[in-house]
Each structure stands twice: as structure tokens, then as C-alpha cells.
LOSE-942910 format. One record per residue (C-alpha): residue number from 0; residue in three letters; chain; x, y, z. Coordinates in steps of 0.5 Angstrom, whole numbers, plus 500, padded with zeros to 3 digits. Layout:
! LOSE-942910
{NUM, "ala", "A", {X, Y, Z}}
...
//
This chain:
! LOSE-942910
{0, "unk", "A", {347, 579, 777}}
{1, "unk", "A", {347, 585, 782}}
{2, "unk", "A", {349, 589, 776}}
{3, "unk", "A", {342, 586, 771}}
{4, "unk", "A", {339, 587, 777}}
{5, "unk", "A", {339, 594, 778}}
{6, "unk", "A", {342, 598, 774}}
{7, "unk", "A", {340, 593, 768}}
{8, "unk", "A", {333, 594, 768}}
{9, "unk", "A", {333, 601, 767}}
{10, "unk", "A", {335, 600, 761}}
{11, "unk", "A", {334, 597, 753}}
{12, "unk", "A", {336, 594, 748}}
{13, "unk", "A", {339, 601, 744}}
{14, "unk", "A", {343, 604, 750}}
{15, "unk", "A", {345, 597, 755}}
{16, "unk", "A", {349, 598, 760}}
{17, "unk", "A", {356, 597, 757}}
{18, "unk", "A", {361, 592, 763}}
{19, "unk", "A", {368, 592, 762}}
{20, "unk", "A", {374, 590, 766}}
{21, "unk", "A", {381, 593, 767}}
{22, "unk", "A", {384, 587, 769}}
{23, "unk", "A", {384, 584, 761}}
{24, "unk", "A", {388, 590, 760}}
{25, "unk", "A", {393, 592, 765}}
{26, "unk", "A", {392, 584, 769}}
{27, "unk", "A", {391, 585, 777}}
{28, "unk", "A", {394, 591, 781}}
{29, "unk", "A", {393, 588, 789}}
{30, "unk", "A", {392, 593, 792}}
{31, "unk", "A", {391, 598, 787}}
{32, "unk", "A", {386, 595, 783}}
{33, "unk", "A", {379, 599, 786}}
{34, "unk", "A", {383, 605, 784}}
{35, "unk", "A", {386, 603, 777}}
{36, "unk", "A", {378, 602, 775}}
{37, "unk", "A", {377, 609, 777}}
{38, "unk", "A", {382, 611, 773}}
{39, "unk", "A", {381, 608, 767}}
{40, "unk", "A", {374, 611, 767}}
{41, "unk", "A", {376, 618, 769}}
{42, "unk", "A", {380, 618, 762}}
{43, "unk", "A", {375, 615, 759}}
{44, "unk", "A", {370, 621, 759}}
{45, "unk", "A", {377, 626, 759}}
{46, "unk", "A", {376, 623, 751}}
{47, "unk", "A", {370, 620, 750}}
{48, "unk", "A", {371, 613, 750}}
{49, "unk", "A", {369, 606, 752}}
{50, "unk", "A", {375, 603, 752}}
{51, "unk", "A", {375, 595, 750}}
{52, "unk", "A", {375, 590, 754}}
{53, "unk", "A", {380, 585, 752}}
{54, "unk", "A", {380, 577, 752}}
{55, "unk", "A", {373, 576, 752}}
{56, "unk", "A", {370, 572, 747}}
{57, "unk", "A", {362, 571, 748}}
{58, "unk", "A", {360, 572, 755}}
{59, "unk", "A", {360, 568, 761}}
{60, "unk", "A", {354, 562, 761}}
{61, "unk", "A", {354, 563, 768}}
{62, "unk", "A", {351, 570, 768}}
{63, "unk", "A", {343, 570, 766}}
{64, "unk", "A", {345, 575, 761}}
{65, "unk", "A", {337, 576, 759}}
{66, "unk", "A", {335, 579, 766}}
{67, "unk", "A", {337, 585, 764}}
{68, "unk", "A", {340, 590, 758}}
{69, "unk", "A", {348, 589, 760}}
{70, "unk", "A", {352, 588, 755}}
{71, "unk", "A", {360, 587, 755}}
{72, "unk", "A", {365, 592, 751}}
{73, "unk", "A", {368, 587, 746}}
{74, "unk", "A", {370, 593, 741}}
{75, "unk", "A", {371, 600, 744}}
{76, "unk", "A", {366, 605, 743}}
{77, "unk", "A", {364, 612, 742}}
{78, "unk", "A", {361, 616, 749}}
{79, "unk", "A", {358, 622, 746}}
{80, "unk", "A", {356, 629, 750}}
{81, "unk", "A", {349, 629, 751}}
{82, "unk", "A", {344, 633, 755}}
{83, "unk", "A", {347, 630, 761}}
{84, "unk", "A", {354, 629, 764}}
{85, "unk", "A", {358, 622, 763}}
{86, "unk", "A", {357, 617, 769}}
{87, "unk", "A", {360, 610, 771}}
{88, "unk", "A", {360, 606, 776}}
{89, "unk", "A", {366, 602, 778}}
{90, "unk", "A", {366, 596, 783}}
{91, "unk", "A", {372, 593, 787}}
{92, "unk", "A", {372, 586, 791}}
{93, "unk", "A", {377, 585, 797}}
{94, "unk", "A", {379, 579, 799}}
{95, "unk", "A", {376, 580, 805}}
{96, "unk", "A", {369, 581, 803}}
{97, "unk", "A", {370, 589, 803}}
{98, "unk", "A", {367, 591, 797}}
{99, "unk", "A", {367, 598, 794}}
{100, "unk", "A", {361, 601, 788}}
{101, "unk", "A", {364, 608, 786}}
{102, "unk", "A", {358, 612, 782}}
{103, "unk", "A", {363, 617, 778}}
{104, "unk", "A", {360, 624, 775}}
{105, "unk", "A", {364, 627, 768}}
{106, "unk", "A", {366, 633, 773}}
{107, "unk", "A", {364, 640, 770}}
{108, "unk", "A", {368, 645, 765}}
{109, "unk", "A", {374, 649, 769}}
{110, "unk", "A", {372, 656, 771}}
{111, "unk", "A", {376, 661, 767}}
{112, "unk", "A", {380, 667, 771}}
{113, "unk", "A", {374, 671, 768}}
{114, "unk", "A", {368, 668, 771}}
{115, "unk", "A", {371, 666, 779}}
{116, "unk", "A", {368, 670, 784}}
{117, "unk", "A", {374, 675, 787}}
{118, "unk", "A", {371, 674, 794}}
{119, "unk", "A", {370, 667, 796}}
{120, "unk", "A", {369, 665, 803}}
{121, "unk", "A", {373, 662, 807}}
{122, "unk", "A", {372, 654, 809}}
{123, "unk", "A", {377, 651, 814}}
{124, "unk", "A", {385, 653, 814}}
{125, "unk", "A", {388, 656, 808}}
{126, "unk", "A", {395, 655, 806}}
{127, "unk", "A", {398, 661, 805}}
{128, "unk", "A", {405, 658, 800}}
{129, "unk", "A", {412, 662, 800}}
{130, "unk", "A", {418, 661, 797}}
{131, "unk", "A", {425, 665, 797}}
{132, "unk", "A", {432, 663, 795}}
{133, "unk", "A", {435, 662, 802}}
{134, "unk", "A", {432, 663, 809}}
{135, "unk", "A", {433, 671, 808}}
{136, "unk", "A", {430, 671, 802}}
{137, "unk", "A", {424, 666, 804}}
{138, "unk", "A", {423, 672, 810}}
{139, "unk", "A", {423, 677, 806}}
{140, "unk", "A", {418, 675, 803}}
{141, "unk", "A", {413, 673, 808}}
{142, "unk", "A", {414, 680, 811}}
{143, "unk", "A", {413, 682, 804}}
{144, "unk", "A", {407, 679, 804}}
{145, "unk", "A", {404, 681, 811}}
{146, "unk", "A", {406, 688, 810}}
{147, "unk", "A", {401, 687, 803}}
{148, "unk", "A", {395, 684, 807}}
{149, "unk", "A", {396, 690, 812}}
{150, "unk", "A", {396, 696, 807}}
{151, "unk", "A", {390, 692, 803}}
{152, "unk", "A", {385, 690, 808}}
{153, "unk", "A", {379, 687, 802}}
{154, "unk", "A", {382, 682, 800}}
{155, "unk", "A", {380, 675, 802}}
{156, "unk", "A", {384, 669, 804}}
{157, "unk", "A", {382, 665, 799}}
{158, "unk", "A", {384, 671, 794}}
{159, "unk", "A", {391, 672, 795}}
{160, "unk", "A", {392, 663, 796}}
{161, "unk", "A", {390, 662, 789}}
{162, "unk", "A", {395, 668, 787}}
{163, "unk", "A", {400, 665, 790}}
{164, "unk", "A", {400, 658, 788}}
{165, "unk", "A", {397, 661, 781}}
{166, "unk", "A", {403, 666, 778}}
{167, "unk", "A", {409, 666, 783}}
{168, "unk", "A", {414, 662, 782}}
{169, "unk", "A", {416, 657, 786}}
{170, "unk", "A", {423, 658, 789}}
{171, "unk", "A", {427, 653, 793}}
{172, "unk", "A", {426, 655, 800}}
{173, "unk", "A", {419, 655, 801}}
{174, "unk", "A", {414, 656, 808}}
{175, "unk", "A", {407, 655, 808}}
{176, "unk", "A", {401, 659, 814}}
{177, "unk", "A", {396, 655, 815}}
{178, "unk", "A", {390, 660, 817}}
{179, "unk", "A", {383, 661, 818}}
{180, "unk", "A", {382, 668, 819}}
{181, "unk", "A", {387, 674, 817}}
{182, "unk", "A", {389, 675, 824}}
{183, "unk", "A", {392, 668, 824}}
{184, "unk", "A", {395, 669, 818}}
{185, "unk", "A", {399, 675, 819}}
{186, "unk", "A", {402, 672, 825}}
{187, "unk", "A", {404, 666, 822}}
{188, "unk", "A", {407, 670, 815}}
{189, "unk", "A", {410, 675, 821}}
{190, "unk", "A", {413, 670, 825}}
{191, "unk", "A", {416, 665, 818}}
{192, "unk", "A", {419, 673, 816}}
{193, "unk", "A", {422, 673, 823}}
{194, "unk", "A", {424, 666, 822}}
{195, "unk", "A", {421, 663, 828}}
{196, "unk", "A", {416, 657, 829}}
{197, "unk", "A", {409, 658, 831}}
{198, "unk", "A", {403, 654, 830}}
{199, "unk", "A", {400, 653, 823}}
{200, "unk", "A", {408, 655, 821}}
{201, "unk", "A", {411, 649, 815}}
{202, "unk", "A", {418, 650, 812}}
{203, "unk", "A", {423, 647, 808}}
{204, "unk", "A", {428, 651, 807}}
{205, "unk", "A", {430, 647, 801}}
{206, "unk", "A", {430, 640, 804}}
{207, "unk", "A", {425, 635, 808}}
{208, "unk", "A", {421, 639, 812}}
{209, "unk", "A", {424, 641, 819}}
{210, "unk", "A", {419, 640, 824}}
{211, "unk", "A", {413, 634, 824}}
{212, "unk", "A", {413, 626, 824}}
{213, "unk", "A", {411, 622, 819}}
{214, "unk", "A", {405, 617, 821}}
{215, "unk", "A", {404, 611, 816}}
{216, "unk", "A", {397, 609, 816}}
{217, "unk", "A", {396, 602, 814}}
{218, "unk", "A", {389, 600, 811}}
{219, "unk", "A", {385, 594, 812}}
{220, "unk", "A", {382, 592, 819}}
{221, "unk", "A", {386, 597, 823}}
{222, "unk", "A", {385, 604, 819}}
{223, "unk", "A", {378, 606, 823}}
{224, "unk", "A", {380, 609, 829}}
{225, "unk", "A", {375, 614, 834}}
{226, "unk", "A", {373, 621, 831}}
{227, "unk", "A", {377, 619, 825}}
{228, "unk", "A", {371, 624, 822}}
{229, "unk", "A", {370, 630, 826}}
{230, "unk", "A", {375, 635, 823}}
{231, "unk", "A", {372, 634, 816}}
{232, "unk", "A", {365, 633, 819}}
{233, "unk", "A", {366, 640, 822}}
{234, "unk", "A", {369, 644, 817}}
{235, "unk", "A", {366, 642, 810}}
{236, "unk", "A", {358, 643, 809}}
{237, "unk", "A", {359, 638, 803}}
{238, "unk", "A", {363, 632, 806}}
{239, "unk", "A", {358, 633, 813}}
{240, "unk", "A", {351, 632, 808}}
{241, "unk", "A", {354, 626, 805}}
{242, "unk", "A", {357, 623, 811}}
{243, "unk", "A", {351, 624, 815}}
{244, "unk", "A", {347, 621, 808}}
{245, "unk", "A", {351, 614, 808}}
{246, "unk", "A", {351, 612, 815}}
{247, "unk", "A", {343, 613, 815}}
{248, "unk", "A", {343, 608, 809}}
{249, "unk", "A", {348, 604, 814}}
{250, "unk", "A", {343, 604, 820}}
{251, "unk", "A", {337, 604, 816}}
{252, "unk", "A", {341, 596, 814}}
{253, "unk", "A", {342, 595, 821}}
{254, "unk", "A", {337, 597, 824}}
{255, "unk", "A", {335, 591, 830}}
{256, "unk", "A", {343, 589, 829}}
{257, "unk", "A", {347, 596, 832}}
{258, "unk", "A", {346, 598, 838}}
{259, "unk", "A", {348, 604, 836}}
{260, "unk", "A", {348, 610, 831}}
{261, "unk", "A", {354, 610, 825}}
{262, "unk", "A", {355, 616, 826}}
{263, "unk", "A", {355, 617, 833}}
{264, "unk", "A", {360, 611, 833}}
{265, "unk", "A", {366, 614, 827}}
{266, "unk", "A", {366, 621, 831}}
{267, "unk", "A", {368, 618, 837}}
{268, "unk", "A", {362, 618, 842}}
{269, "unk", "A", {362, 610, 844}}
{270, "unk", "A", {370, 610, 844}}
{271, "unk", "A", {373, 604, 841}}
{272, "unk", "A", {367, 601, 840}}
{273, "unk", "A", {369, 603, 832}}
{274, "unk", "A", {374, 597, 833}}
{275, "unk", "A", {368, 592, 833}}
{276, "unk", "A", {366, 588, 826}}
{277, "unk", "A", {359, 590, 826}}
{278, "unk", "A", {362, 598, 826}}
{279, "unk", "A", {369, 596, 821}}
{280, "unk", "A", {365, 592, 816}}
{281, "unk", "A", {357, 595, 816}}
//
């Protein structure tokens, strides 16, 4: 109903809204449901088809299916270009009453070498990945690495990442420095030539890697927890637009029911006040 009820109404007869479901094809995944549902879509327009639904014989008679133009995918059907790109939405219902609605966008052609920028700014951290046949050899090939930034002082960060990862092979001994500005990263390729830690300095030397521990974060009532926003927030433009755009949504809805913004309370500034289910499950 909520279906007809929106996106059904803006359509007719000649393009309805076509409904289909992943769960007649590969049965319920539990907790890999909601993603088997964006992956089944992604395939869909990588090549152009409605995938069928299977299993369905008329559609339910619970359903007021004259509400709105939404029909069930009984056959697959061709999705063709047209003057805009693709779109589907894609629903997961929790059995904790936590409920997803996912509006995915056919993503745009890939960017050929020839129409990249060759200065793109530099957001955040940039790894910088290097590889080598032992520790010597990883060394060397930091120190390399530095002495190039040096001797070429028009490079940008970002520039010499992608190269990296983009026509180097990938040897068996790997390291990686994190930087945001080439000070940075200068002293952490010096310090991995040296073979020495320092911040923002990763290395595996051909095993697990060597320093770090693993925290498993498990979802549900329990993954929130205060300023678990603050880094993206603060460091991508786009994340922070959209962040700040869905929780005035949020307040909008519970306006005389929350004391406080969401925002404000994601980001930490009332404390463990995001434990509570008004916050957890707006």
C-alpha cells in the first residue's frame, strides 16, 4: 500500500511501477537480505533487465492494486536507456521493526585516463600503497618514493595514489602512508624506508598486519554509539550535505517528541543520550 501510495500514483498504465522481489529467486538470506536486494538491482541496469519475479501467479487480493499503477514482474522485462539514468528502490523490513527504503541511481559512465583531472584536490587522508620483495626491498621502495615527491614538488597526493595502486604491481611486502598534506607524507614513506613506526605508517610484510586490533562491530540495538559521525562529517562535503539533509527529515517527524536535534545527538554533544530508542530507531 505504501508503495501505490507513492510511487504508484505518479505513474500509468503504459509505464507502471514494476514490483518484484529477491526472495523467490535465492529464498530469505537473514541478515543479508536488504543487501541481496541492492545487489540484485545493481546487476539489473549493469545490463538492462527487469529480472522476474518467480513463484507469483496473480497478485495478492490483499492489495488494492487499483490505488495506483503498480504491477508484479511475472516475466522479465527490458530496461531500456532513456534521456535520464536508471532508478530502483529497494525495501528491507527488520524483524525489529527497523526498516530500510534504498533509492539507487544507475551510476555514471567511467572516467577515462584521458578526461581525468591531473590536479584533483586533496580530501581527507590519502593512502599512499607500496610494495617490495622483503623488508629491504619494501624500504627501498618507500625511500624511492620519497626521494621522487621531493625532486617533483607539482604533484598532487591524489595523482601519485592513483598511480600507485593503478600500474604498479603489487608485491608480497606491502606498506601503506596515510597522509593529508605531502609533509606528512614524506615523513611517513621516510619513516617505512627506515623501517620504523609512525603515525599513519600500515605494513604487512607478507603476513597479517603487524601493528592494530581487530574490533568487531555488531549491529542492531548496540552499533550507535556518540560521534559515531564526526570524522565523515567533517571531512567529505558530500556525506555532511546529505547527513545534515536526513536528519532535519528526522526532526521535522519528531518534532514535540525529541528534546533534542539528531544531529546534535549522532555527533555526540548529549552523550550517551543516542542509546535511547527515540534516537536509535527514529
Amino acid at each position: 500500500q505504501a508503495l501505490l501510495a507513492t510511487y504508484g500514483q505518479d505513474h500509468d498504465a503504459e509505464q507502471p511501477l514494476w514490483l518484484g522481489s529477491v526472495k523467490s529467486n535465492i529464498g530469505h538470506t537473514q541478515a543479508a537480505a536488504g543487501v541481496a536486494g541492492v545487489i540484485k538491482m545493481v546487476m539489473a541496469m549493469r545490463h538492462g533487465v527487469l529480472p522476474r519475479t518467480l513463484h507469483v501467479d496473480e497478485p495478492s487480493p490483499q492489495v488494492d492494486w487499483s490505488a495506483g499503477h503498480v504491477e508484479l514482474l511475472t516475466e522479465a522485462r527490458p530496461w531500456p536507456e532513456n534521456d535520464r539514468p536508471r532508478r530502483a528502490a529497494v525495501s528491507g523490513f527488520g524483524v525489529s521493526g527497523t526498516n530500510a527504503h534504498v533509492i539507487l541511481e544507475q551510476a555514471p559512465e567511467p572516467v577515462t585516463g584521458e578526461q581525468r583531472a591531473d590536479s584533483a584536490p586533496v580530501v581527507g587522508l590519502v593512502p599512499l600503497a607500496v610494495s617490495g620483495r622483503g623488508s629491504a626491498g619494501l624500504a627501498g621502495q618507500a625511500d624511492r618514493l620519497a626521494s621522487y615527491l621531493e625532486e617533483h614538488p607539482d604533484l598532487e597526493l591524489t595523482t601519485v595514489a592513483r598511480s600507485l595502486l593503478e600500474s604498479r604491481g603489487q608485491l608480497p611486502d606491502r606498506g601503506v602512508v596515510l597522509a593529508a598534506d605531502r609533509e606528512q607524507a614524506m615523513a611517513g614513506l621516510r619513516a617505512l624506508g627506515r623501517g620504523e613506526q609512525a603515525p599513519g605508517v600500515i605494513t604487512t610484510e607478507g603476513g597479517p598486519v603487524k601493528e592494530g586490533r581487530l574490533a568487531v562491530l555488531f549491529t542492531g540495538q548496540g552499533s550507535q554509539y556518540p560521534g559515531m559521525a564526526q570524522t565523515l562529517t567533517s571531512t567529505f562535503p558530500v556525506f555532511r550535505d546529505a547527513f545534515e539533509e536526513t536528519c532535519a527529515q528526522l526532526d521535522a517527524h519528531l518534532t514535540g517528541h525529541a528534546p533534542h536535534p539528531v544531529a546534535d545527538v549522532v555527533l555526540g554533544e548529549h552523550g550517551d543520550l543516542i542509546h535511547q530508542t527515540l534516537y536509535t530507531q527514529p
